[in-house]
C-alpha positions as CSV (number, residue, x, y, z in Angstrom):
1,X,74.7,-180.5,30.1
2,X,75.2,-177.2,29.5
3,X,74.5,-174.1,32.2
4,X,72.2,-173.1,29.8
5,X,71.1,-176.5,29.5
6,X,70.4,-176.5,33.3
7,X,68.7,-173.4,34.0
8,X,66.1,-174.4,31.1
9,X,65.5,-177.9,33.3
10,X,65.4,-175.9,36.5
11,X,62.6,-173.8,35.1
12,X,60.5,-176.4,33.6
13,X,56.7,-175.6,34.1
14,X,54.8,-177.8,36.1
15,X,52.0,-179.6,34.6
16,X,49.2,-178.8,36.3
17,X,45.6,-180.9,36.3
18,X,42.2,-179.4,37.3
19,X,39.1,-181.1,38.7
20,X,36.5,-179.5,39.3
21,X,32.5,-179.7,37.9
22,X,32.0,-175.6,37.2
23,X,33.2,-174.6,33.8
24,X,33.6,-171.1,34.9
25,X,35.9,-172.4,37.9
26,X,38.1,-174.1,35.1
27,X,38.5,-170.9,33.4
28,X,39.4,-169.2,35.7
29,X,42.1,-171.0,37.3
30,X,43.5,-171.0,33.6
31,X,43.4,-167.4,33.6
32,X,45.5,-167.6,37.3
33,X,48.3,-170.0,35.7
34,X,48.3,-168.5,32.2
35,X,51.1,-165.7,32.9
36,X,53.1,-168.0,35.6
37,X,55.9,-169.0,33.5
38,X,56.4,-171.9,36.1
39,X,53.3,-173.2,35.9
40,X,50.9,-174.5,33.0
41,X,47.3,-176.9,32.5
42,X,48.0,-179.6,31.1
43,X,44.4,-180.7,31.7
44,X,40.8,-180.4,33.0
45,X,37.9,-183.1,34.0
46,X,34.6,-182.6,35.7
47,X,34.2,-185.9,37.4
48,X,36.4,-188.3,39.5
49,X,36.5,-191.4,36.6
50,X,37.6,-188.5,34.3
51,X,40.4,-187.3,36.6
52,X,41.4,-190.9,36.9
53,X,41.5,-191.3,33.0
54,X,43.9,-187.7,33.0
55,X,46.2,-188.8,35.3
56,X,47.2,-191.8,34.4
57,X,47.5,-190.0,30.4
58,X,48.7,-186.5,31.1
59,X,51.5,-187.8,34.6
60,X,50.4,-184.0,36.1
61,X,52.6,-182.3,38.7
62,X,50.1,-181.5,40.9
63,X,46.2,-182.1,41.2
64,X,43.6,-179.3,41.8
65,X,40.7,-180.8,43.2
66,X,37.1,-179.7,44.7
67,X,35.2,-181.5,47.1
68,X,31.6,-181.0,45.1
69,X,32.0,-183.3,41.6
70,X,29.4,-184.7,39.2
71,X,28.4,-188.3,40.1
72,X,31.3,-188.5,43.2
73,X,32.9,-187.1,45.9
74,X,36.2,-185.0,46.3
75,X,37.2,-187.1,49.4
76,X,36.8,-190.4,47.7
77,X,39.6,-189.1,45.0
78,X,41.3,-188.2,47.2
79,X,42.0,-191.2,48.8
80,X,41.8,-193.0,46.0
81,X,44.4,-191.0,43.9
82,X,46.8,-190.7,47.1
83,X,47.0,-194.8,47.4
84,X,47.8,-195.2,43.3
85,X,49.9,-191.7,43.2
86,X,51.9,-191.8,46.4
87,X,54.0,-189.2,45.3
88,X,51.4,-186.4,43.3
89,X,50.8,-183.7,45.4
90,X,47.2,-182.7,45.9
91,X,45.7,-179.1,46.9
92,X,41.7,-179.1,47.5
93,X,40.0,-175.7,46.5
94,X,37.1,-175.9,47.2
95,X,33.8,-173.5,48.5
96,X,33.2,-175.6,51.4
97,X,34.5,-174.5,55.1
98,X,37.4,-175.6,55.5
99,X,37.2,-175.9,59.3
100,X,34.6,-178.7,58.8
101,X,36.6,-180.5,55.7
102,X,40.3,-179.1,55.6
103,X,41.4,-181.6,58.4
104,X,39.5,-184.5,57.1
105,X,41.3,-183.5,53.1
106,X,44.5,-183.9,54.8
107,X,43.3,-187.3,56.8
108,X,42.3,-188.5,53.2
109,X,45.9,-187.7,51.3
110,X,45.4,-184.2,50.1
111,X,48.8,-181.6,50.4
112,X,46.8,-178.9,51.3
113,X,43.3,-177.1,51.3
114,X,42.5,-173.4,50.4
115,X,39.1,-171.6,49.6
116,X,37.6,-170.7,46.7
117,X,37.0,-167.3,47.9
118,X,40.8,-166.6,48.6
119,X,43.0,-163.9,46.7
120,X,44.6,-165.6,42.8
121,X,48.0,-164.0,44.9
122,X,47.1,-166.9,47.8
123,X,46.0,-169.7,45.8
124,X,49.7,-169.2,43.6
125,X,50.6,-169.5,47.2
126,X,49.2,-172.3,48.4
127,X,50.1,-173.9,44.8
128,X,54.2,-173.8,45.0
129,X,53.7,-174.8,48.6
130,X,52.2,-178.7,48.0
131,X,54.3,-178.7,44.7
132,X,57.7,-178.1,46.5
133,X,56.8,-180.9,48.8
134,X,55.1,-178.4,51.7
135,X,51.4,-178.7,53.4
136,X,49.1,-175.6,53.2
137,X,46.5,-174.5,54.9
138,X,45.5,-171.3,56.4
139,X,46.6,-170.2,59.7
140,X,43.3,-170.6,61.4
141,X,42.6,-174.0,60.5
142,X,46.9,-174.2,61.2
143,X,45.9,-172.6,65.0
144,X,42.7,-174.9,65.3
145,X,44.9,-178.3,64.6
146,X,47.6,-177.2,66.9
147,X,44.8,-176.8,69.6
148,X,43.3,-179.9,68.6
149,X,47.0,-181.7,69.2
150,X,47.6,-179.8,72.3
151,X,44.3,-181.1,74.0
152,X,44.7,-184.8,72.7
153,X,41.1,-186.6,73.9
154,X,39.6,-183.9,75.6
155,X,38.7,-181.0,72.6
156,X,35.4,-181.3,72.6
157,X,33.6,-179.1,69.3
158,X,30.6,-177.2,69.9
159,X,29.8,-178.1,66.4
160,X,28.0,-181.0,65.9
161,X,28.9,-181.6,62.4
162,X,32.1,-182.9,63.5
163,X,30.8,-185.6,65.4
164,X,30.6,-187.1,62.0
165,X,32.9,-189.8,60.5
166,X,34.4,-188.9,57.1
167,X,32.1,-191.7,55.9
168,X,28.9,-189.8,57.4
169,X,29.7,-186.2,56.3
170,X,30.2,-187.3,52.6
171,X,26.3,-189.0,52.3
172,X,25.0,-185.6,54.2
173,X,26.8,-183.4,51.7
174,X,25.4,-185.7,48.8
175,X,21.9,-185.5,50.5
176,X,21.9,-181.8,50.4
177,X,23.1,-181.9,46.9
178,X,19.9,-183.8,46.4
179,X,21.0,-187.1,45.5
180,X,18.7,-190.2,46.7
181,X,19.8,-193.5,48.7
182,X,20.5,-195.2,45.4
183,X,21.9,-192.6,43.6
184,X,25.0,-192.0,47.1
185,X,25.1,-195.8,47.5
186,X,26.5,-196.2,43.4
187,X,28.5,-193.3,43.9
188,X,30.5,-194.5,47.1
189,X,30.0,-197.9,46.1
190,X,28.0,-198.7,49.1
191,X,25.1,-201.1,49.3
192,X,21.8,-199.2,49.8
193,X,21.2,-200.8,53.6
194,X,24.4,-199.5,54.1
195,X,23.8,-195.8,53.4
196,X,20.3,-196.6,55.5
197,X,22.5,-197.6,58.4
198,X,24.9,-194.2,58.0
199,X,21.6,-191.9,57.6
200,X,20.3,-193.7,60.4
201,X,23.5,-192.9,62.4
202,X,24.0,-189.0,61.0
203,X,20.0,-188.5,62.7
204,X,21.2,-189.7,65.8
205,X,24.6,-187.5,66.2
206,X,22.4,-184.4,64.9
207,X,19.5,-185.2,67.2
208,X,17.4,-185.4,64.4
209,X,13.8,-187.7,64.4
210,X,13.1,-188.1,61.1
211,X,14.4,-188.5,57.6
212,X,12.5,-185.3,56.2
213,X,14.3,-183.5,59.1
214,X,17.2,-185.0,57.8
215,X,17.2,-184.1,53.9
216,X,16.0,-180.2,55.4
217,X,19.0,-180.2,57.5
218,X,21.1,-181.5,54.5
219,X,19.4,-179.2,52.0
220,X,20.2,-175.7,54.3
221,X,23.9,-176.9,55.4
222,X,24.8,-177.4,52.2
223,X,22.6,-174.5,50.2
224,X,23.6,-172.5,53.3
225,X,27.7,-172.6,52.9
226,X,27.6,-172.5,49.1
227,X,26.1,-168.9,49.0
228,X,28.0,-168.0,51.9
229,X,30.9,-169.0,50.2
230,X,30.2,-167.6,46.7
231,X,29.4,-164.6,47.8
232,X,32.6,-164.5,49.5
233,X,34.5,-165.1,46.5
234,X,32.5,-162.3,44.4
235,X,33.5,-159.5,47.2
236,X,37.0,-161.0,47.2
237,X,38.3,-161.4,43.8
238,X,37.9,-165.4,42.8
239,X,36.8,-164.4,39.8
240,X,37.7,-165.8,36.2
């Protein structure tokens, strides 16, 4: 091959899947990519089965993913992607605080996790880092990992959300998204005495008596970090 022949190879754009449920979210990371001359959409799909279908038709470089997706769960494709695509690197944007789910992203498989409300000059960032093989995350969730490492068995959170099992924080996120027993248990593939047993178990680590308390405390956790979080992104620039 010729050195012309190798320089052309060398700058190859990487084929770049997104997965995410907001059309405007889409767009906008188009717009990001559009003038990076290493980078390029090859596709887009709104729900997990979707992203399935793309990757096994489009063999993307890299996977954009949120948490929040029509009819699933971001942590669930995760996982799922990570055991049939060892080797395709994942970064989670998502709106969602990433000192609650950034941790757990990386337990599931993902490469990395940066907010939605971070600079397009970050996220490019963050981008290169999981597709050259690298983990990203910012350097306070970076510190808070290190701390958590350093202290083996004794960190103790003040937060009681993390008391949760990966399991239990995905059926509070879809109860504050609104979705009923049935509706989580064909989602995660769950039986529906099985999602009674988890809610059962999420009242006791929040201290929580009944299952109206429950869906409230769902409802204004969730409602709660996705207008602090949008609002975020408006003052900071995530904008298509």
């Amino acid at each position: 091959m010729s050195q012309t022949g190798i320089s052309a190879a060398n700058r190859r754009a990487r084929r770049v899947l997104i997965v995410d449920d907001h059309p405007i979210v889409r767009q906008g990371l188009r717009r990001i990519m559009e003038n990076e001359e290493d980078l390029i959409v090859c596709g887009e799909a709104e729900t997990a089965r979707d992203a399935r279908i793309a990757i096994k038709e489009l063999n993307p470089d890299v996977m954009i993913a949120d948490i929040s997706l029509k009819q699933s769960d971001g942590i669930e494709l995760v996982r799922d992607v990570r055991a049939h695509y060892p080797q395709l690197p994942i970064l989670v944007l998502s709106m969602h605080d990433e000192t609650i789910y950034a941790e757990r992203m990386l337990s599931a498989g993902a490469n990395g996790y940066i907010m939605k409300q971070a600079a397009s000059e970050q996220f490019l960032v963050s981008l290169r880092r999981v597709l050259d093989g690298g983990i990203y995350v910012s350097e306070s969730v970076g510190n808070n990992m290190i701390q958590k490492f350093a202290a083996g068995g004794s960190y103790i959170s003040a937060n009681p959300i993390d008391r949760l099992s990966n399991r239990e924080l995905q059926i509070l996120h879809m109860i504050g998204k609104g979705m009923s027993t049935r509706e989580t248990a064909e989602s995660l593939n769950l039986s529906i005495k099985t999602v009674e047993s988890h809610r059962q178990r999420i009242k006791r680590k929040l201290n929580l008596n009944t299952g109206t308390q429950l869906v409230q405390y769902a409802v204004n956790w969730f409602t709660g970090r996705e207008s602090s979080t949008g609002s975020s992104a408006s003052r900071e620039g995530f904008n298509p």
